[in-house]
C-alpha positions in Angstrom: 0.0 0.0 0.0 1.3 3.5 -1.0 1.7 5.7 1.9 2.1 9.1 3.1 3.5 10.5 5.9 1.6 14.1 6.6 3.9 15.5 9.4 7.4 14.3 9.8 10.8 16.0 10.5 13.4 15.2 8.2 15.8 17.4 9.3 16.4 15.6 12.1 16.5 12.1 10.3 19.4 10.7 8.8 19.7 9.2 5.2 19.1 5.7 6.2 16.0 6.3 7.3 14.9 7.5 3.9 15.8 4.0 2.1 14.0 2.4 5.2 10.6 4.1 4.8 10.8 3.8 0.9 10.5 0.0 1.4 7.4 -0.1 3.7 5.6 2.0 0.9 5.9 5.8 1.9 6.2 7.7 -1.2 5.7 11.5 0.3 6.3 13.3 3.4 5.5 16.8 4.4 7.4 18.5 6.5 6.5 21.2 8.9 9.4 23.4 10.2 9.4 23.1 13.8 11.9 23.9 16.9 15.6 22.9 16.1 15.9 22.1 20.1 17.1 25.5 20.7 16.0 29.4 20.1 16.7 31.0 17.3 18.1 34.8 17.7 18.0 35.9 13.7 15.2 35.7 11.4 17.9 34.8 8.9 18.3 31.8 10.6 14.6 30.8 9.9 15.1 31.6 6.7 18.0 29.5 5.8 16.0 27.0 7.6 13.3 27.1 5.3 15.7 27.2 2.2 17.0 24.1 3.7 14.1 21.9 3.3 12.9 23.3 0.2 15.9 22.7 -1.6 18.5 19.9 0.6 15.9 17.7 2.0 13.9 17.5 -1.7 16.7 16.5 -2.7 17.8 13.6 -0.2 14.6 12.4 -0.7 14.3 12.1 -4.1 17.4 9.8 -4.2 14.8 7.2 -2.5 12.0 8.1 -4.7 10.3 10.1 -1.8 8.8 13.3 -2.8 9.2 15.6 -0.3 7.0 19.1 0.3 6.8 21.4 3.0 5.2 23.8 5.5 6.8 27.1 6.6 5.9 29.2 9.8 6.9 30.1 13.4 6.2 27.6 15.9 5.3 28.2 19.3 8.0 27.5 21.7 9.5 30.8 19.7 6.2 32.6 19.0 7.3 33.9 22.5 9.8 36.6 21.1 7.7 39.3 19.3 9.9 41.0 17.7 11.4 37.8 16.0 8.5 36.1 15.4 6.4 38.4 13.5 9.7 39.8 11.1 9.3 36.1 10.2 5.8 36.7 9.7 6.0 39.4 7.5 8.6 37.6 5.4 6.4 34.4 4.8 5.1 34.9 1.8 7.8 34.7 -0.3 8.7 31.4 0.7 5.0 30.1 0.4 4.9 31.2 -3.4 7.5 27.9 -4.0 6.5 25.3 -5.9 7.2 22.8 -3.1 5.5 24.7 -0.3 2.2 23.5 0.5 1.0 25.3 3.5 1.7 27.6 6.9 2.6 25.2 9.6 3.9 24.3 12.1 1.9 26.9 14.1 -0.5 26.9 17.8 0.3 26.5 21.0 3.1 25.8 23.4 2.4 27.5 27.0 -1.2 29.1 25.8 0.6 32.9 26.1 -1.0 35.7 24.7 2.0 36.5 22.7 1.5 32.8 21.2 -1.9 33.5 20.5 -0.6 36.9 18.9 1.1 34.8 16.2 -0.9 32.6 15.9 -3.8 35.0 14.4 -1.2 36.4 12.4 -0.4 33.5 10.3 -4.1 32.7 10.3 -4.8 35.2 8.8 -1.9 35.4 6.7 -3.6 31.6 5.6 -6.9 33.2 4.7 -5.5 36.3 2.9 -3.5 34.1 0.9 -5.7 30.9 0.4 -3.0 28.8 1.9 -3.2 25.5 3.9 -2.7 25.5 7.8 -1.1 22.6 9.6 -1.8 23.5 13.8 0.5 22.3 16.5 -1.7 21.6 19.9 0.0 21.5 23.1 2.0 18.7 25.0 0.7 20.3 28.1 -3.0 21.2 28.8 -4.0 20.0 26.0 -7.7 19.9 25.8 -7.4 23.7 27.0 -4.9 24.8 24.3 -7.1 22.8 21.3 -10.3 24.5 22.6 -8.6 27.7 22.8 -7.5 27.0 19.1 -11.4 26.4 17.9 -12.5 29.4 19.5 -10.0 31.5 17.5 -10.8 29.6 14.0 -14.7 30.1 14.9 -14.0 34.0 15.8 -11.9 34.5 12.4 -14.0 32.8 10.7 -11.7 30.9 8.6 -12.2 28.6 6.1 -12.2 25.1 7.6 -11.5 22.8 4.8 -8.2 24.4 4.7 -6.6 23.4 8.7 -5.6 20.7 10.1 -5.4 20.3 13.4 -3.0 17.9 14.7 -1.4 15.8 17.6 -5.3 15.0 18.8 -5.6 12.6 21.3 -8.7 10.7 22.8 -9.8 14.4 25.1 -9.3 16.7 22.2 -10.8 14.4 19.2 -14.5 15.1 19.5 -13.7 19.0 19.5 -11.3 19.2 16.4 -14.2 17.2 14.4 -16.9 19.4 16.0 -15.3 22.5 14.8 -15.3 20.9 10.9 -11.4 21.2 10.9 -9.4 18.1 9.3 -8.0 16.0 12.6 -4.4 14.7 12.7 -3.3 12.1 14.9 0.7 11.3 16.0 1.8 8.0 16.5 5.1 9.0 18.8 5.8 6.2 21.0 6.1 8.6 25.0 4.7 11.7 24.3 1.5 11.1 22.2 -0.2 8.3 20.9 0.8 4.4 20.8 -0.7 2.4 17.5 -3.4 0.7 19.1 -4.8 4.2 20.8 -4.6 6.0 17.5 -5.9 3.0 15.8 -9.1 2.9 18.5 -9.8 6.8 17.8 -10.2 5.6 14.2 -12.6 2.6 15.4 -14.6 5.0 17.2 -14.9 8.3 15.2 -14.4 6.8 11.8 -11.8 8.3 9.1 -13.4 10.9 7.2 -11.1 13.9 7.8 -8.3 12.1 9.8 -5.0 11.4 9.2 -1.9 9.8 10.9 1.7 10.6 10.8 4.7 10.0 12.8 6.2 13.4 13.8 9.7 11.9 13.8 12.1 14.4 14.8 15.4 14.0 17.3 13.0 12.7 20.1 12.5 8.8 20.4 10.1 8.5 17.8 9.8 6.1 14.8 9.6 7.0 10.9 7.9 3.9 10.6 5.0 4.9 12.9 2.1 5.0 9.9 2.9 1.7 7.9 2.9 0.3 10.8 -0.1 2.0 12.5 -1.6 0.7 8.9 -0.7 -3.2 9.6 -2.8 -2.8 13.1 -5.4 -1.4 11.5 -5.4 -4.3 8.6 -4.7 -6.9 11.9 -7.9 -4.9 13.7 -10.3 -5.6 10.4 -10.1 -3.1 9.1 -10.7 -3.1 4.9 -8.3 -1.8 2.6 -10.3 1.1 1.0 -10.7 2.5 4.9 -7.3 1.7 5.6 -5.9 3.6 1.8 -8.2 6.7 3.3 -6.4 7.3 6.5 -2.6 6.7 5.0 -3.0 7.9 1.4 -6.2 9.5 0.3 -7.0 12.3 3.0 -3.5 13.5 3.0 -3.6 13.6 -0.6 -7.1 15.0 -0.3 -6.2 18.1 2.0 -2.4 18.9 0.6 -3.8 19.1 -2.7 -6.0 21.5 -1.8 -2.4 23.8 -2.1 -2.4 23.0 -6.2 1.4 22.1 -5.4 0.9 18.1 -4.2 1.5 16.1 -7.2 1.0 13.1 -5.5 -2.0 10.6 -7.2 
């Protein structure tokens, strides 16, 4: 089965791990940009960031036969710094006119600060102005506060829906995201969020219109193998085929091509 991984962190992958999700079927990856484990102090350096997986990390996984698209934005743990975060802002929209960019993202919640939320609304409405695609980080901590909080501020904005996904759900934030009408992303990380068989029993629950998984491999223990093999649960739990090919191909092929830049069929 041909699978795609809808929020994963190259950068902080090595090669190897390209050739080892090529053979157990992923074909694309998108990748937010996200915290490099410490604070930037320029926004040049977000910049080069960006460049770098436009350009570098297309390229390393092309070699594998991966195609490889990403989302730029500030994410919270740096929304914090104002003055940073929103000369970023301001300089997003060149970067979102490339060909391989296919939506604002990471972007949400970290500590639930007003200067997060500040940010936030800016690349929102940054999305809307520009009919991009949203991909929204909710917190590790207080979750169902910072998810809720989230909802309120699409509801208020009154932003187009079809275009956001909201990810890292868990089992006390689910029935929100889908209430709101937003697309609902699920992580399979093995300490921090979900295990397999608790993403796996959302999607026996609440169905899979609207949901994807993804991994959210990064330089934390976490696995790039996370959605083929969320997908052999799901074919071990009865799952059929054309359910399981919704959740791990179609839907993120579904929402990313909503961009006009995911030439994935």
């Amino acid at each position: 089965m041909r699978i795609i991984d809808p929020h994963i962190h190259m950068f902080a992958r090595t090669t190897d791990d390209y050739e080892r999700m090529a053979k157990h079927g992923i074909v694309a990856v998108v990748e937010p940009a996200f915290w490099l484990g410490s604070d930037r102090r320029y926004p040049e350096s977000f910049f080069d960031y960006f460049a770098h997986l436009i350009t570098f990390e297309a390229g390393r996984a092309a070699k594998y036969g991966l195609k490889h698209y990403t989302c730029v934005g500030i994410n919270p743990k740096e929304a914090n710094n104002l003055k940073l975060a929103m000369a970023v802002v301001r300089r997003l929209p060149e970067f979102l006119r490339h060909e391989r960019v296919v939506a604002i993202g990471e972007i949400g919640f970290d500590k639930i600060t007003a200067a997060e939320e500040r940010v936030l609304r800016a690349q929102l409405s940054l999305a809307e102005e520009t009919r991009s695609l949203v991909v929204i980080h909710s917190p590790h901590q207080n979750k169902a506060e910072g998810v809720a909080r989230i909802c309120r501020i699409i509801e208020e904005m009154k932003l187009t829906k079809d275009r956001i996904l909201l990810d890292h759900n868990t089992e006390e934030t689910i029935e929100i995201t889908l209430d709101t009408g937003v697309w609902a992303g699920h992580t399979i990380y093995p300490v921090t969020k979900l295990t397999p068989a608790r993403a796996v029993a959302i999607l026996e629950k609440y169905g899979t219109r609207r949901m994807v998984i993804n991994s959210s491999a990064d330089w934390g223990f976490s696995d790039p193998l996370s959605v083929p093999k969320a997908a052999a649960l799901m074919a071990r739990r009865g799952f059929p085929d054309t359910r399981i090919k919704r959740v791990v191909f179609d839907n993120p092929c579904a929402f990313f091509a909503q961009s006009g830049k995911f030439a994935v069929r």
